[in-house]
ZAVEXNU-513494 format. One record per residue (C-alpha): residue number from 1; residue in one letter; y, z, x. Coordinates in Angstrom, 3 decimals. Layout:
! residues N
resi->NUM&resn->A&yy->Y&zz->Z&xx->X
...
END
This chain:
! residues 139
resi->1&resn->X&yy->-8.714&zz->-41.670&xx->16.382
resi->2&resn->X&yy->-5.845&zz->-44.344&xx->16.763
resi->3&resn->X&yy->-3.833&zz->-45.638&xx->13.893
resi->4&resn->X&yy->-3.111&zz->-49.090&xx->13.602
resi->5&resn->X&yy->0.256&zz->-50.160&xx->13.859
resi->6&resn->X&yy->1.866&zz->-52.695&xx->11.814
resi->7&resn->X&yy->2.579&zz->-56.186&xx->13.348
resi->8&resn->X&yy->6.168&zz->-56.971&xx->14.018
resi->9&resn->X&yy->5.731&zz->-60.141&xx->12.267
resi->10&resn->X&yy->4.694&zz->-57.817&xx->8.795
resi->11&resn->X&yy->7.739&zz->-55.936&xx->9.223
resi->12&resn->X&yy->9.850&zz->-59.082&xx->9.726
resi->13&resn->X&yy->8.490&zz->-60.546&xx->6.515
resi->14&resn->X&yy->8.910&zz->-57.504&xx->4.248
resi->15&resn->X&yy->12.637&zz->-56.953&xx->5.583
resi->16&resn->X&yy->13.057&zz->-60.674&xx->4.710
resi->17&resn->X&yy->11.543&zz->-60.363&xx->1.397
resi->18&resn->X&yy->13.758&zz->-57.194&xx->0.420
resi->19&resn->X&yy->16.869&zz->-58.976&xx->1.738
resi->20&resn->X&yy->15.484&zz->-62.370&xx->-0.621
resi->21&resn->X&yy->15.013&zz->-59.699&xx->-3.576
resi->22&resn->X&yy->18.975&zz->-58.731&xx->-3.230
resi->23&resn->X&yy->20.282&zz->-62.253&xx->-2.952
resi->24&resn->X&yy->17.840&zz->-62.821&xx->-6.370
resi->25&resn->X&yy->19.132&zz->-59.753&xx->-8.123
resi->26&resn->X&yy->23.002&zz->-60.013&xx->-7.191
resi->27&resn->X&yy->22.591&zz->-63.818&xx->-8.187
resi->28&resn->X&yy->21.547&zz->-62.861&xx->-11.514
resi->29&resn->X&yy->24.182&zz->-60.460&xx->-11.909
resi->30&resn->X&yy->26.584&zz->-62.895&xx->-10.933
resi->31&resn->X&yy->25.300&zz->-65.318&xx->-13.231
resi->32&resn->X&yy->25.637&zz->-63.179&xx->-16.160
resi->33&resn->X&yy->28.927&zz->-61.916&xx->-14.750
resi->34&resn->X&yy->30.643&zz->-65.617&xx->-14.833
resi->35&resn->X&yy->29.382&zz->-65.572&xx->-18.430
resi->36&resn->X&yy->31.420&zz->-62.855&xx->-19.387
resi->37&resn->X&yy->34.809&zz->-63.098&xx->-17.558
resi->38&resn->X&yy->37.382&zz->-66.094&xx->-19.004
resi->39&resn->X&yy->38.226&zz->-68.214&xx->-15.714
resi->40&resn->X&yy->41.820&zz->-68.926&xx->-14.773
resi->41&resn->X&yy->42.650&zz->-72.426&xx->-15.951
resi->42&resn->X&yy->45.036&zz->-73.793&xx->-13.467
resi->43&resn->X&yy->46.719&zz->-76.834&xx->-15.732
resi->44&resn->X&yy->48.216&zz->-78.470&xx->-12.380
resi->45&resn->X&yy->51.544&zz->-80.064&xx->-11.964
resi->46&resn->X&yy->51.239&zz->-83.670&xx->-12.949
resi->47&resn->X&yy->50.564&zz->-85.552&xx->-16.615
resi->48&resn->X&yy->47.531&zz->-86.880&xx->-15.569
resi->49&resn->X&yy->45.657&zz->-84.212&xx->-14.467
resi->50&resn->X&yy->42.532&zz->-82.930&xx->-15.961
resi->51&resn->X&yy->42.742&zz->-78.802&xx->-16.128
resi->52&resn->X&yy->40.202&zz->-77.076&xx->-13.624
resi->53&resn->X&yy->38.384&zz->-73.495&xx->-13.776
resi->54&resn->X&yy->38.607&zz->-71.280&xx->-10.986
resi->55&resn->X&yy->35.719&zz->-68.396&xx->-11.289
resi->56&resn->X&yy->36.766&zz->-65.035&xx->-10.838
resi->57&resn->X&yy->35.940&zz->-64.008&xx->-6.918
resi->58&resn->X&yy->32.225&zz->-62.960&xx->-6.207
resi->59&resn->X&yy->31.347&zz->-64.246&xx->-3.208
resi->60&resn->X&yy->31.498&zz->-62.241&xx->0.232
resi->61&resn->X&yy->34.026&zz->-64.369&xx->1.765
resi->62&resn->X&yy->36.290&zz->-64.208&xx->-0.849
resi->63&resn->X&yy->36.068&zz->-60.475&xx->-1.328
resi->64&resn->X&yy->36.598&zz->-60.543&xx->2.608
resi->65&resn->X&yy->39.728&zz->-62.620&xx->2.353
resi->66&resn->X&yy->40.675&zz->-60.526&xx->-0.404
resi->67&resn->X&yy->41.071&zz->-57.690&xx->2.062
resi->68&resn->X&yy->42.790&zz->-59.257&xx->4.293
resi->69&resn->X&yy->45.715&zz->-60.223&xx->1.892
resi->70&resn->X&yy->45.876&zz->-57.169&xx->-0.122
resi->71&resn->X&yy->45.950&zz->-54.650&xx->3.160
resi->72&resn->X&yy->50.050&zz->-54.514&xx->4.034
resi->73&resn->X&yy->49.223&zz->-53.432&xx->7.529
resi->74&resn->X&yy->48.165&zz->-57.416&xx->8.135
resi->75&resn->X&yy->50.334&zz->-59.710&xx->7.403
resi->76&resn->X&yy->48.959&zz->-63.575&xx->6.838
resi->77&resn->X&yy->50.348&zz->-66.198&xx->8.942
resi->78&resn->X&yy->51.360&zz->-69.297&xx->7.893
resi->79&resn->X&yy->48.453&zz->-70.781&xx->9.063
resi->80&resn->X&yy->46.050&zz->-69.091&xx->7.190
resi->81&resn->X&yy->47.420&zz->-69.475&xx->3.662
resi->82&resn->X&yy->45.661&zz->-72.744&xx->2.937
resi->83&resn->X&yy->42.507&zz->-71.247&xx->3.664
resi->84&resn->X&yy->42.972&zz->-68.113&xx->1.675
resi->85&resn->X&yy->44.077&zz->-70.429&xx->-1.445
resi->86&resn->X&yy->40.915&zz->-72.768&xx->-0.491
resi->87&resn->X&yy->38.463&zz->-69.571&xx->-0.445
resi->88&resn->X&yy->39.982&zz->-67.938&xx->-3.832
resi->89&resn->X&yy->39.984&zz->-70.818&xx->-5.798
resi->90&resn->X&yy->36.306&zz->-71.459&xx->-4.653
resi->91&resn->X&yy->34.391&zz->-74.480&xx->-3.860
resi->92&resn->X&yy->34.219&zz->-76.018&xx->-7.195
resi->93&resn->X&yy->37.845&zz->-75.878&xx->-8.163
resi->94&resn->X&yy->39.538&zz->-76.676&xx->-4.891
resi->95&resn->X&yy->38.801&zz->-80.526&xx->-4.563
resi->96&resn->X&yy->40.627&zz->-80.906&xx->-7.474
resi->97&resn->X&yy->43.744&zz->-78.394&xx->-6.678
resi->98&resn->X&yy->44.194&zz->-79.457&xx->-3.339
resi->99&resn->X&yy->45.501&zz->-82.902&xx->-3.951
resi->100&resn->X&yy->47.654&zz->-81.801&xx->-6.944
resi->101&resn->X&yy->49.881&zz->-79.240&xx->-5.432
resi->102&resn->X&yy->49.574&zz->-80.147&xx->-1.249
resi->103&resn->X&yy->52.667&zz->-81.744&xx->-1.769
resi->104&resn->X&yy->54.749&zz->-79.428&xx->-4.035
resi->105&resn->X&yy->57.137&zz->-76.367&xx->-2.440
resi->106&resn->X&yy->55.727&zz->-73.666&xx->-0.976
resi->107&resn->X&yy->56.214&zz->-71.293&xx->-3.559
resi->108&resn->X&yy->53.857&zz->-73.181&xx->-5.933
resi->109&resn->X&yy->51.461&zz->-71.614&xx->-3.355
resi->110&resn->X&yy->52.244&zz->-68.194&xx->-3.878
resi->111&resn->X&yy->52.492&zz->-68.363&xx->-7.426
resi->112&resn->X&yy->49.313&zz->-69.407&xx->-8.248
resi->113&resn->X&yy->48.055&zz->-66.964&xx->-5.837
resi->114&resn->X&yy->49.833&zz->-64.312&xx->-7.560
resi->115&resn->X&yy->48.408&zz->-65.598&xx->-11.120
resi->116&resn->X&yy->45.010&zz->-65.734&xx->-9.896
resi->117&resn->X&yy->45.028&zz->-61.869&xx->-8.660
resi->118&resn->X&yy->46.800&zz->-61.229&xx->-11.995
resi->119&resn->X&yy->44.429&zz->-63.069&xx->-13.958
resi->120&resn->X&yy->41.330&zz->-61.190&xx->-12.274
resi->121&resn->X&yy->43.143&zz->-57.908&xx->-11.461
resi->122&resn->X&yy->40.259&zz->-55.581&xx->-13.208
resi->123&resn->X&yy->37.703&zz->-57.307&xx->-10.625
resi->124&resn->X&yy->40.117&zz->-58.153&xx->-7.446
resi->125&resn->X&yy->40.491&zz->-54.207&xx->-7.033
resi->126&resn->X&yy->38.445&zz->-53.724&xx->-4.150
resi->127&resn->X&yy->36.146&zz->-51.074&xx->-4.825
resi->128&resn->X&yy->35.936&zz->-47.633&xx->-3.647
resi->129&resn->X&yy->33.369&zz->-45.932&xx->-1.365
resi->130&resn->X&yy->31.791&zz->-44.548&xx->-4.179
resi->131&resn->X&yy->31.723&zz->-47.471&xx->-6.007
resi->132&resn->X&yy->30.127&zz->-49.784&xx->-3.053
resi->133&resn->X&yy->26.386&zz->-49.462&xx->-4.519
resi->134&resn->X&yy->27.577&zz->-50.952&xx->-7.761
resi->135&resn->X&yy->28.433&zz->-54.317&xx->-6.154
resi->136&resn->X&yy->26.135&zz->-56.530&xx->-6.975
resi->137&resn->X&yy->23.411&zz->-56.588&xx->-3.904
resi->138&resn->X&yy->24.787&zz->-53.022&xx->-3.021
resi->139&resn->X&yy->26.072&zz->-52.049&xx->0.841
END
């Protein structure tokens, strides 16, 4: 007697429909989640501008970047800065901040870096190995 052996193409559908469930549940969660954490409210530099929300950092590139700045054995360069304000403040805030401070001393930069990791220092911990299957979509 021979047993039948799944198709390939069965097994690529049920590995894509677990991965789909993951993005659904962690989506959820992260729904929820932005309901419950207050936003930093960056008030910008000039009369006329209108305040903007930047979301506590949920998304796998900003955890990523996140990382990279917070690890002392890597230093950023110079280079890199922009984009690792651009990523933190996320997609919906950063059209707005851009303009408002591009202009403004460097150290502008660094301090509204600093208050946005102060702001969202219970959740910009990165977790611990233990604490990996907690994360919303798990490891």
């Amino acid at each position: 007697m021979t047993t039948k052996k799944t198709p390939a193409k069965n097994v690529k559908l049920d590995a894509k429909a677990k991965w789909r469930k993951r993005v659904e549940e962690a989506r959820a969660k992260d729904a929820a989640f932005r309901n419950e954490v207050e936003p930093y409210r960056f008030y910008g530099v000039s009369d006329d501008f209108e305040p903007v929300d930047i979301y506590p950092p949920r998304s796998i590139e900003q955890f990523t970047v996140l990382a990279r700045v917070k690890d002392p054995n890597v230093p950023l360069t110079d280079g890199e800065m922009r984009d690792v304000l651009r990523i933190l403040c996320g997609p919906e805030a950063w059209p707005a901040i851009w303009p408002e401070i591009k202009n403004e001393h460097v150290q502008l930069m660094f301090d509204l870096l600093n208050e946005i990791d102060e702001h969202f220092s219970d959740i910009t911990a990165l977790p611990s190995a233990d604490e990996v299957d907690d994360v919303p979509g798990g490891a």
